[in-house]
Predicted model as a PDB file, atoms N, CA, C, CB and O in Angstrom, pLDDT in the B-factor column:
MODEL        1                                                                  
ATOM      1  N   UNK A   1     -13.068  14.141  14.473  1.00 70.00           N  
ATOM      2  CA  UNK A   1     -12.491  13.268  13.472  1.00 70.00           C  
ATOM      3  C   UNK A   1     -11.164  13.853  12.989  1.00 70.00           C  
ATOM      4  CB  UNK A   1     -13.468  13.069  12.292  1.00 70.00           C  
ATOM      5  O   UNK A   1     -11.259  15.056  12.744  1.00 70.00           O  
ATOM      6  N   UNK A   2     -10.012  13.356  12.797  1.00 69.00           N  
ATOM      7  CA  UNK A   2      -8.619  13.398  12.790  1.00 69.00           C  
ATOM      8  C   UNK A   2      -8.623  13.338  10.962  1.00 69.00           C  
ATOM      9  CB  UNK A   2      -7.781  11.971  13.823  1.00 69.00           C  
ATOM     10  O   UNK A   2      -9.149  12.472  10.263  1.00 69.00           O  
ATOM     11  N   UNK A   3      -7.722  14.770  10.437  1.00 78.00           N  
ATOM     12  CA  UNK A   3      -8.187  14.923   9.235  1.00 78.00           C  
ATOM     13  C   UNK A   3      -7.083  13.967   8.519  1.00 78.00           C  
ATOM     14  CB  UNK A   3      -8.314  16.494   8.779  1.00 78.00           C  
ATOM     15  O   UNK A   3      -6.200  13.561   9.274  1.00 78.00           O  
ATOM     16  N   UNK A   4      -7.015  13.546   7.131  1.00 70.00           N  
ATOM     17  CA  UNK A   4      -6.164  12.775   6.765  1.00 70.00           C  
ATOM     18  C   UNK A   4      -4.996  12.915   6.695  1.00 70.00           C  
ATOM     19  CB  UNK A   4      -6.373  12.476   6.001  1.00 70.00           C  
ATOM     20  O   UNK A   4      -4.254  11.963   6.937  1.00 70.00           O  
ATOM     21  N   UNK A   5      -4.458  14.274   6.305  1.00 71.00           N  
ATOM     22  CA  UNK A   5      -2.639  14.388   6.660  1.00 71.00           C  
ATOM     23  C   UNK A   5      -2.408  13.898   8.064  1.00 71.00           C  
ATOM     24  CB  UNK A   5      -1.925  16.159   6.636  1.00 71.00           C  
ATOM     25  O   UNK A   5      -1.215  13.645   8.228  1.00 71.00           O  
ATOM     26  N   UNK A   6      -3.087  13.694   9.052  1.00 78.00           N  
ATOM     27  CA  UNK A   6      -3.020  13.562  10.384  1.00 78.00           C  
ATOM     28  C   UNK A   6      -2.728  11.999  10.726  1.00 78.00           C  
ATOM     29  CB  UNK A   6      -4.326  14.119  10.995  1.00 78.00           C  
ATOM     30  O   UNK A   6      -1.915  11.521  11.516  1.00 78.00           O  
ATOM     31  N   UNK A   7      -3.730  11.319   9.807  1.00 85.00           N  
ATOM     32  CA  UNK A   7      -2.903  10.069  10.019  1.00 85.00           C  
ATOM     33  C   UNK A   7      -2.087   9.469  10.130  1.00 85.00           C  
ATOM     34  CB  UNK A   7      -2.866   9.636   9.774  1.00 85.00           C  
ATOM     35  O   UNK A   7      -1.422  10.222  10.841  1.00 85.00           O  
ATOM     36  N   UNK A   8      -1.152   8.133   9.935  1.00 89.00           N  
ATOM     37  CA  UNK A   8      -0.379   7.469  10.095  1.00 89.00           C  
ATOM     38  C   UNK A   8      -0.077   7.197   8.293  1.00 89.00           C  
ATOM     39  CB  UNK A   8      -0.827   6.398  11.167  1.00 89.00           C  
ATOM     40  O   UNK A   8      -0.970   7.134   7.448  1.00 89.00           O  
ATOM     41  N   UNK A   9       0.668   7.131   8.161  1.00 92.00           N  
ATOM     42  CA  UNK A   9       1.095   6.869   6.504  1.00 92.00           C  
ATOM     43  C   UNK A   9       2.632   5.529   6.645  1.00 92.00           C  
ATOM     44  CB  UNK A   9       1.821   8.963   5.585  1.00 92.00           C  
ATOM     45  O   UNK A   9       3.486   5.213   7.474  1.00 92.00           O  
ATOM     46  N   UNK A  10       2.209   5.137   5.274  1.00 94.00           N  
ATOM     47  CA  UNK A  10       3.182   4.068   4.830  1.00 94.00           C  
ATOM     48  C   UNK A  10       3.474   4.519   2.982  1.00 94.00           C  
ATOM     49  CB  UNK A  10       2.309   2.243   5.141  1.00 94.00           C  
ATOM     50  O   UNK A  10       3.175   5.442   2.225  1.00 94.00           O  
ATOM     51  N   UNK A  11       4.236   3.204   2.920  1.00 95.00           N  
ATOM     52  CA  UNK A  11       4.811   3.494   1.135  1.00 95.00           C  
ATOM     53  C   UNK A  11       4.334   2.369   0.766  1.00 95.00           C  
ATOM     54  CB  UNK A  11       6.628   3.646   0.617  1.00 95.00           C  
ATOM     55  O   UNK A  11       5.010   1.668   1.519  1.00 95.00           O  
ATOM     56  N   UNK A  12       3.598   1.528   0.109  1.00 95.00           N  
ATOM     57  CA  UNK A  12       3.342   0.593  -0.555  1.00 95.00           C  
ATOM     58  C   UNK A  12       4.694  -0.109  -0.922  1.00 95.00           C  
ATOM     59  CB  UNK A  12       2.538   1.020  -1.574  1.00 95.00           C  
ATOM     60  O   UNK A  12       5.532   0.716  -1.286  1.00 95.00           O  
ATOM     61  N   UNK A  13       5.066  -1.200  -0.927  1.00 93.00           N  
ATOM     62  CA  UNK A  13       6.168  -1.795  -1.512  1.00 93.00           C  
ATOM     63  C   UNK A  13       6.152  -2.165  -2.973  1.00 93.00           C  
ATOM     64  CB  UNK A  13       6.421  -2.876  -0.812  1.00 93.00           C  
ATOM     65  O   UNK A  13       7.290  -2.202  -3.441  1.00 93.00           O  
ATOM     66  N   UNK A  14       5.216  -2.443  -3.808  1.00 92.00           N  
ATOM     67  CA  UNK A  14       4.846  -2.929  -4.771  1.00 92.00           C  
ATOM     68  C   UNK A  14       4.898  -1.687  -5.665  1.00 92.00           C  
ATOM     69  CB  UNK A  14       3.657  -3.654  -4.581  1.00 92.00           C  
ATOM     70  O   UNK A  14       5.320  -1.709  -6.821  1.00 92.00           O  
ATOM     71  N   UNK A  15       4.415  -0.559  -5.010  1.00 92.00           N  
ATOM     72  CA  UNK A  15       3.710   0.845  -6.042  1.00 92.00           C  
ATOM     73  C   UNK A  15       4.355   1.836  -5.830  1.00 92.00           C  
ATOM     74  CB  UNK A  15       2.189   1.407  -5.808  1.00 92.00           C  
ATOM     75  O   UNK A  15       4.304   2.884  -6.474  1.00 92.00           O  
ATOM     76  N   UNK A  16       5.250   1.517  -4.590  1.00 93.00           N  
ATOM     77  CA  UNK A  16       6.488   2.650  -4.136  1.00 93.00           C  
ATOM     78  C   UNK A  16       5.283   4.181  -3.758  1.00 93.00           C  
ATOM     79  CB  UNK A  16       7.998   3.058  -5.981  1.00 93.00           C  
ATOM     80  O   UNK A  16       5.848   5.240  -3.484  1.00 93.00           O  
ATOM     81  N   UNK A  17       3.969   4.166  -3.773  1.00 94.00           N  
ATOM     82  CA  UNK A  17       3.305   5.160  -3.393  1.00 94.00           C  
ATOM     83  C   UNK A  17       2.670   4.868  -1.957  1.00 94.00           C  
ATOM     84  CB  UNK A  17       2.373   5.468  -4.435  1.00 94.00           C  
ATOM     85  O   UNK A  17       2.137   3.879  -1.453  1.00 94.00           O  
ATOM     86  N   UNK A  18       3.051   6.565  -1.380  1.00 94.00           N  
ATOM     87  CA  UNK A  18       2.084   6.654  -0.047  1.00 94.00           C  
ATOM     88  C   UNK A  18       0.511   6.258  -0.050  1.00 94.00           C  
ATOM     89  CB  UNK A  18       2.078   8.141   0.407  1.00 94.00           C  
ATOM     90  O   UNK A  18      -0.281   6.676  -0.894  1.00 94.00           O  
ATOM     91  N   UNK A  19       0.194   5.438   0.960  1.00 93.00           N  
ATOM     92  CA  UNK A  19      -1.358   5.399   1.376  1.00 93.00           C  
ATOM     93  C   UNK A  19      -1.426   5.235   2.532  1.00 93.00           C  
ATOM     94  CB  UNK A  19      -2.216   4.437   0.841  1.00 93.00           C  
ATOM     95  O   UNK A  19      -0.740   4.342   3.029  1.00 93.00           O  
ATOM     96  N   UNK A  20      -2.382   6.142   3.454  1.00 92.00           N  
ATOM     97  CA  UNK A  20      -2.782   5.916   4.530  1.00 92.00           C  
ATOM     98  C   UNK A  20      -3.768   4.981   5.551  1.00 92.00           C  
ATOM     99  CB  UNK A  20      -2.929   6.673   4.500  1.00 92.00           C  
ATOM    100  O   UNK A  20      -4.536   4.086   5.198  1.00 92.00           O  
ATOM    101  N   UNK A  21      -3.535   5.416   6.774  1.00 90.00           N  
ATOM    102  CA  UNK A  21      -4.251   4.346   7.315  1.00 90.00           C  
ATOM    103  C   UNK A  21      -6.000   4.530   7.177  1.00 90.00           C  
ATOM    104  CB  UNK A  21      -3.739   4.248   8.864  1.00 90.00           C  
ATOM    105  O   UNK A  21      -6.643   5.473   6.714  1.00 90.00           O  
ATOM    106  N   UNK A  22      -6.443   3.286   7.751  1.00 90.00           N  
ATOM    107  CA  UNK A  22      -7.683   3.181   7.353  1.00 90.00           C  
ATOM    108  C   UNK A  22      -8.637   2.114   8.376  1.00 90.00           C  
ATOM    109  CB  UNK A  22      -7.561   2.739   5.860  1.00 90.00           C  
ATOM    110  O   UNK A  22      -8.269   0.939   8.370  1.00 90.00           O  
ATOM    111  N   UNK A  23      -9.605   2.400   9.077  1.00 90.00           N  
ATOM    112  CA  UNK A  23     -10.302   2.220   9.893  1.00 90.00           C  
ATOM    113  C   UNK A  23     -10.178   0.455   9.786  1.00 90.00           C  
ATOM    114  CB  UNK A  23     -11.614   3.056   9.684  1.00 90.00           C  
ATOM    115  O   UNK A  23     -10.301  -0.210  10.815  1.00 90.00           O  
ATOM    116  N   UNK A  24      -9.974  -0.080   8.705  1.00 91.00           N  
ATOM    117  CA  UNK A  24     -10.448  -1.243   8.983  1.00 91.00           C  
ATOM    118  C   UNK A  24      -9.057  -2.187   8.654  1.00 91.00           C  
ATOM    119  CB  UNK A  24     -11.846  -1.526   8.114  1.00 91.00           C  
ATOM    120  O   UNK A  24      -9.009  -3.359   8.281  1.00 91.00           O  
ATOM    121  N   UNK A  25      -8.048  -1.315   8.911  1.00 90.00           N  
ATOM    122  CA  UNK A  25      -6.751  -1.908   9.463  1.00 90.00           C  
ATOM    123  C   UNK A  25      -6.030  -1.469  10.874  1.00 90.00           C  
ATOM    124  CB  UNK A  25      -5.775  -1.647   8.433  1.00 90.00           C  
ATOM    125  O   UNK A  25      -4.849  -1.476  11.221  1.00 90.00           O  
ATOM    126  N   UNK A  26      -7.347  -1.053  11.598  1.00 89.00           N  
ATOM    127  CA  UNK A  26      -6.763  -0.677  13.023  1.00 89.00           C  
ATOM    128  C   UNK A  26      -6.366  -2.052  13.681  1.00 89.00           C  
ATOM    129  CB  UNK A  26      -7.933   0.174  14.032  1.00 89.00           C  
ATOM    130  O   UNK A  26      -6.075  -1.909  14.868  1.00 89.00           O  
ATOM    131  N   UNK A  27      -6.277  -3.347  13.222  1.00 94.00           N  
ATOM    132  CA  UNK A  27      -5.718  -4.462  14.677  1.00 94.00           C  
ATOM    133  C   UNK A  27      -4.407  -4.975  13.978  1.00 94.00           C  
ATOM    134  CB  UNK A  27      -6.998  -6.158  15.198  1.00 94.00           C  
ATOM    135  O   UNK A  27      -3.610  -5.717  14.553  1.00 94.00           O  
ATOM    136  N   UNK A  28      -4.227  -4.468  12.541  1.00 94.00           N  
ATOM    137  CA  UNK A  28      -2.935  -4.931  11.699  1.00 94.00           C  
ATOM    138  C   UNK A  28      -2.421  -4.081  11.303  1.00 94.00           C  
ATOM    139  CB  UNK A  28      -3.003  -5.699  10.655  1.00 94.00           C  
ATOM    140  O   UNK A  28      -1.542  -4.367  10.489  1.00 94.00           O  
ATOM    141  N   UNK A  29      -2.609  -2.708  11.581  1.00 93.00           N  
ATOM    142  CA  UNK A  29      -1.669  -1.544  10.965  1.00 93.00           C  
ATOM    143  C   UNK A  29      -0.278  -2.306  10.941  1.00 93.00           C  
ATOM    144  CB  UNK A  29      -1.598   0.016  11.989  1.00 93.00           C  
ATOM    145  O   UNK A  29       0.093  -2.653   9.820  1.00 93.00           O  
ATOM    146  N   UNK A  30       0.248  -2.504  11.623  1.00 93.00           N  
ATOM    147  CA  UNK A  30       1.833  -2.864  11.549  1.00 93.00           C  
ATOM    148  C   UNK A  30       1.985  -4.110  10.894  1.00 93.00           C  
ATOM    149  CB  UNK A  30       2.567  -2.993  12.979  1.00 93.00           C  
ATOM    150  O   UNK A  30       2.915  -4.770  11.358  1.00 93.00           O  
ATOM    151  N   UNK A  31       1.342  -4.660   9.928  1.00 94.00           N  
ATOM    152  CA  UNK A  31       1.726  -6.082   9.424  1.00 94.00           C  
ATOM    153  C   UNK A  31       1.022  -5.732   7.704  1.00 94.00           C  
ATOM    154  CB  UNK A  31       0.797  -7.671  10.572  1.00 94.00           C  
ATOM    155  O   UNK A  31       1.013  -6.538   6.774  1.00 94.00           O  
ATOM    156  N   UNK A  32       0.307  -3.848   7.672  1.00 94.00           N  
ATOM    157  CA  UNK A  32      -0.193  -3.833   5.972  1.00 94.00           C  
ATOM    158  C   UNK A  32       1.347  -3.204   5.392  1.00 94.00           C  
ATOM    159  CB  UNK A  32      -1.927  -2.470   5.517  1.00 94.00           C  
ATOM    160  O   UNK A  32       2.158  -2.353   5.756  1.00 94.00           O  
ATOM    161  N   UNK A  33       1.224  -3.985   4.495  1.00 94.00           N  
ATOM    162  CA  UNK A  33       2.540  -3.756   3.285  1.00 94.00           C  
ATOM    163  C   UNK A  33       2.369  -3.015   2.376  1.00 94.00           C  
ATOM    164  CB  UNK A  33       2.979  -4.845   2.499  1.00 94.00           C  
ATOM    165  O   UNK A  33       3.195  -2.180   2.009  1.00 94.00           O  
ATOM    166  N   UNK A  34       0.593  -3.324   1.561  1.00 94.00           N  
ATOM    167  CA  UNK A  34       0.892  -3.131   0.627  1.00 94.00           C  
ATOM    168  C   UNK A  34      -0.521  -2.163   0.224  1.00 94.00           C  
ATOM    169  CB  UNK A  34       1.344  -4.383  -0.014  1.00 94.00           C  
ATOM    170  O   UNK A  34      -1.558  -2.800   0.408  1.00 94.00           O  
ATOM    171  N   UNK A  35      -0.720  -0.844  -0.254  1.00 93.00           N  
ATOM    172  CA  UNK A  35      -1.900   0.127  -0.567  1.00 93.00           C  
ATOM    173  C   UNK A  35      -3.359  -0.709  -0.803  1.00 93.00           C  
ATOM    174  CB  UNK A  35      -1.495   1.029  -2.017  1.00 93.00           C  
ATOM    175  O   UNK A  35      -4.414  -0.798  -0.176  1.00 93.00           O  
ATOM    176  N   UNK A  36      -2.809  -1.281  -2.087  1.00 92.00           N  
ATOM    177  CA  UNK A  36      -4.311  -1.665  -2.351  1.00 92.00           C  
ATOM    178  C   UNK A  36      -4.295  -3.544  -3.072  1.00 92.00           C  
ATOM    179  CB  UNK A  36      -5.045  -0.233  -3.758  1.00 92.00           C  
ATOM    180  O   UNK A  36      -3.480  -3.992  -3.879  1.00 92.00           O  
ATOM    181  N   UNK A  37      -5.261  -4.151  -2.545  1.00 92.00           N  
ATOM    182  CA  UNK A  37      -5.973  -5.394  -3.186  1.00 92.00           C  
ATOM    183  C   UNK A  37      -4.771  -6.010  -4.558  1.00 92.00           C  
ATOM    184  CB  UNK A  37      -7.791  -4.749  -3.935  1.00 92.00           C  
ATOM    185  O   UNK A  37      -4.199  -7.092  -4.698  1.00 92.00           O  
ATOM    186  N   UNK A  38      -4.769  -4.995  -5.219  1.00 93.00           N  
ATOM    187  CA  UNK A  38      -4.190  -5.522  -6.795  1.00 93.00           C  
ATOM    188  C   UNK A  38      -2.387  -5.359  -6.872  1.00 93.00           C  
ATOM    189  CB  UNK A  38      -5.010  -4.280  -8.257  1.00 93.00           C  
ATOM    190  O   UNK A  38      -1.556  -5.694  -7.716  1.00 93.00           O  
ATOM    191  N   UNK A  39      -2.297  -4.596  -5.392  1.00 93.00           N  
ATOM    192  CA  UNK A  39      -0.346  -4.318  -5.630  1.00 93.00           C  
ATOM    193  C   UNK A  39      -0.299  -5.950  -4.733  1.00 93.00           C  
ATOM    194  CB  UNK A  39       0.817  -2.251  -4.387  1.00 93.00           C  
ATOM    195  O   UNK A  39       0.562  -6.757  -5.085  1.00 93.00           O  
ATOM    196  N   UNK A  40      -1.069  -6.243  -3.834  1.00 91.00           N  
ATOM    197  CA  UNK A  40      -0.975  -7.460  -2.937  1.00 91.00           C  
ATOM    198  C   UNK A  40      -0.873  -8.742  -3.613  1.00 91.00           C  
ATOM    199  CB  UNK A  40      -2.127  -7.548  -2.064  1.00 91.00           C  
ATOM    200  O   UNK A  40      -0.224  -9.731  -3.274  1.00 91.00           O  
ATOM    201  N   UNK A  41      -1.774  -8.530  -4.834  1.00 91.00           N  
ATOM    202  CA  UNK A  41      -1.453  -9.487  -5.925  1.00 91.00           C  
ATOM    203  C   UNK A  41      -0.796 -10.054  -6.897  1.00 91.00           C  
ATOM    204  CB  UNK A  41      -1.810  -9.489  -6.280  1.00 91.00           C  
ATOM    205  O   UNK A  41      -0.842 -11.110  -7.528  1.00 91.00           O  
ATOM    206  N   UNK A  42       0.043  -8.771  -6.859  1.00 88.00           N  
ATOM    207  CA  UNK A  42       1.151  -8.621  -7.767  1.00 88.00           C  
ATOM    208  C   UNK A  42       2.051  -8.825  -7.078  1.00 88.00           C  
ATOM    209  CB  UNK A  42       1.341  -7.503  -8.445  1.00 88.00           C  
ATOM    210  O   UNK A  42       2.924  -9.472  -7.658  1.00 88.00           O  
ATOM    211  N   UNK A  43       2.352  -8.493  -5.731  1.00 80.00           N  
ATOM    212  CA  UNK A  43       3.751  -8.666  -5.314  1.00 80.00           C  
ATOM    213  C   UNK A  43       5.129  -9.320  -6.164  1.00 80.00           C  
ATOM    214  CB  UNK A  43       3.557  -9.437  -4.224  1.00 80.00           C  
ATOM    215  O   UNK A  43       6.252  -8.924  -6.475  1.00 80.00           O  
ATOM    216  N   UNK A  44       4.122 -10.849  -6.365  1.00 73.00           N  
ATOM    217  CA  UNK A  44       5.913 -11.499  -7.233  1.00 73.00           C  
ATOM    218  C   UNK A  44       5.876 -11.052  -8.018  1.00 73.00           C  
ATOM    219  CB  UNK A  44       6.426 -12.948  -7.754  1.00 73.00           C  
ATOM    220  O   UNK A  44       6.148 -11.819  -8.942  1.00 73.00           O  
ATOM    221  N   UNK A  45       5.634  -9.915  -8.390  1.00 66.00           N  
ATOM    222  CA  UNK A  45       6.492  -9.039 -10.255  1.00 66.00           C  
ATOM    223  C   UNK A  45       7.116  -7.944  -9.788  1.00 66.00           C  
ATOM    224  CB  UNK A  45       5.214  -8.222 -11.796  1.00 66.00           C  
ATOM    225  O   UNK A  45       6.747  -7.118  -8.953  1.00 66.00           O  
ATOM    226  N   UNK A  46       8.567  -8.071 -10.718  1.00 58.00           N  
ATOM    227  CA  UNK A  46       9.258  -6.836 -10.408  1.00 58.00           C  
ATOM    228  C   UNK A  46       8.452  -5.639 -11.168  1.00 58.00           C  
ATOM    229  CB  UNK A  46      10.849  -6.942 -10.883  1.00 58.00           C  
ATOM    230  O   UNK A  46       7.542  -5.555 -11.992  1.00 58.00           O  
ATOM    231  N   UNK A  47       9.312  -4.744 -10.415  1.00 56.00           N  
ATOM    232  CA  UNK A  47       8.480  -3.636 -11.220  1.00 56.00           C  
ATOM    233  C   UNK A  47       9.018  -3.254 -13.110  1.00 56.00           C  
ATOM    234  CB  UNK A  47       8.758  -2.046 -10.123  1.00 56.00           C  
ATOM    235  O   UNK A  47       8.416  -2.634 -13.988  1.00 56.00           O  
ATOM    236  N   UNK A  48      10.136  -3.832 -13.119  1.00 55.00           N  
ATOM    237  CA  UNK A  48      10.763  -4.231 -14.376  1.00 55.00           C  
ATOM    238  C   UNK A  48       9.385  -4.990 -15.264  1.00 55.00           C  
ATOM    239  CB  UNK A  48      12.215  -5.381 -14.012  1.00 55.00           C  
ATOM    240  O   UNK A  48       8.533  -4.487 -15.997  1.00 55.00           O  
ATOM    241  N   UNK A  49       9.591  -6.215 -14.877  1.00 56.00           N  
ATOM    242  CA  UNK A  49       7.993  -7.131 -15.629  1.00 56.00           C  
ATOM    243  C   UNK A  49       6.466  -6.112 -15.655  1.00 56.00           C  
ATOM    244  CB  UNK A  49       7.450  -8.847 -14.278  1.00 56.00           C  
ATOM    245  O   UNK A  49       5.514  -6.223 -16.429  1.00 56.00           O  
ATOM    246  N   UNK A  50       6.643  -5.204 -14.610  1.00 56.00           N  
ATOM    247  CA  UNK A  50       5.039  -4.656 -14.932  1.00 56.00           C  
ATOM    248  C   UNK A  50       5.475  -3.647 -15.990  1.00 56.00           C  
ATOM    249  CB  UNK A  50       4.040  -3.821 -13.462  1.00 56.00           C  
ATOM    250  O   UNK A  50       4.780  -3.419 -16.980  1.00 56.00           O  
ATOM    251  N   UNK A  51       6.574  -3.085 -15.768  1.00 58.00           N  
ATOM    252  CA  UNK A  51       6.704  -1.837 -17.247  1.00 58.00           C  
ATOM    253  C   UNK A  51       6.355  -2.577 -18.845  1.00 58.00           C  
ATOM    254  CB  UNK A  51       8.766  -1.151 -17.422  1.00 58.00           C  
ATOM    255  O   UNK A  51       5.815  -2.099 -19.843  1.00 58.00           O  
ATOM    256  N   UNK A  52       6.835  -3.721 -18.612  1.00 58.00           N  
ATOM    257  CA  UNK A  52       6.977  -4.314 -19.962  1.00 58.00           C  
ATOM    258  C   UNK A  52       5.927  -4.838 -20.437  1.00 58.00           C  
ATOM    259  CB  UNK A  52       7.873  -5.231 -20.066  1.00 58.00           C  
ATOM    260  O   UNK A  52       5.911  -5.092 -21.641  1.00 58.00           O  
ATOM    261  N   UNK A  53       4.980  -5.084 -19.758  1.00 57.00           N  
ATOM    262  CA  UNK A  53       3.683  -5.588 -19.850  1.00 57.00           C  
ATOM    263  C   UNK A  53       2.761  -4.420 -20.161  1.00 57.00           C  
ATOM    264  CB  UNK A  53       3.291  -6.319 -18.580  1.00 57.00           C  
ATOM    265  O   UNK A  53       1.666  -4.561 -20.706  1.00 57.00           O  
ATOM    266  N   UNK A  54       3.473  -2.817 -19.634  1.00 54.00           N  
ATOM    267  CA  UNK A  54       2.178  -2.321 -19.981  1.00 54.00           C  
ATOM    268  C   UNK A  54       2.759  -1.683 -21.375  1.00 54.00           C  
ATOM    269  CB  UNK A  54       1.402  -1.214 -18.774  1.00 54.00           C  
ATOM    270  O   UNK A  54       2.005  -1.082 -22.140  1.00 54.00           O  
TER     271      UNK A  54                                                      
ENDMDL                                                                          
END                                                                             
């Protein structure tokens, strides 16, 4: 088993943070954008609108 620095890594667009790959994006690795469920949801907010909100 291939330890996790070993993987393949991306930047989230939404969260500007690294997350790696993950078994159950092996047939779309090249089409995930975005880390997790809730940055995917957010997409249309700048990151301006999320500061202000929190």
């Amino acid at each position: 088993m291939p330890e996790k620095a070993d993987l393949p890594g991306k930047i989230c667009v939404v969260c500007r943070r690294p997350f790696h790959w993950r078994k159950k994006w092996w047939r779309v690795w090249q089409d995930v954008k975005y880390c997790s469920e809730r940055c995917r949801r957010s997409r249309g907010k700048s990151i301006r609108e999320k500061t202000i909100e929190q």
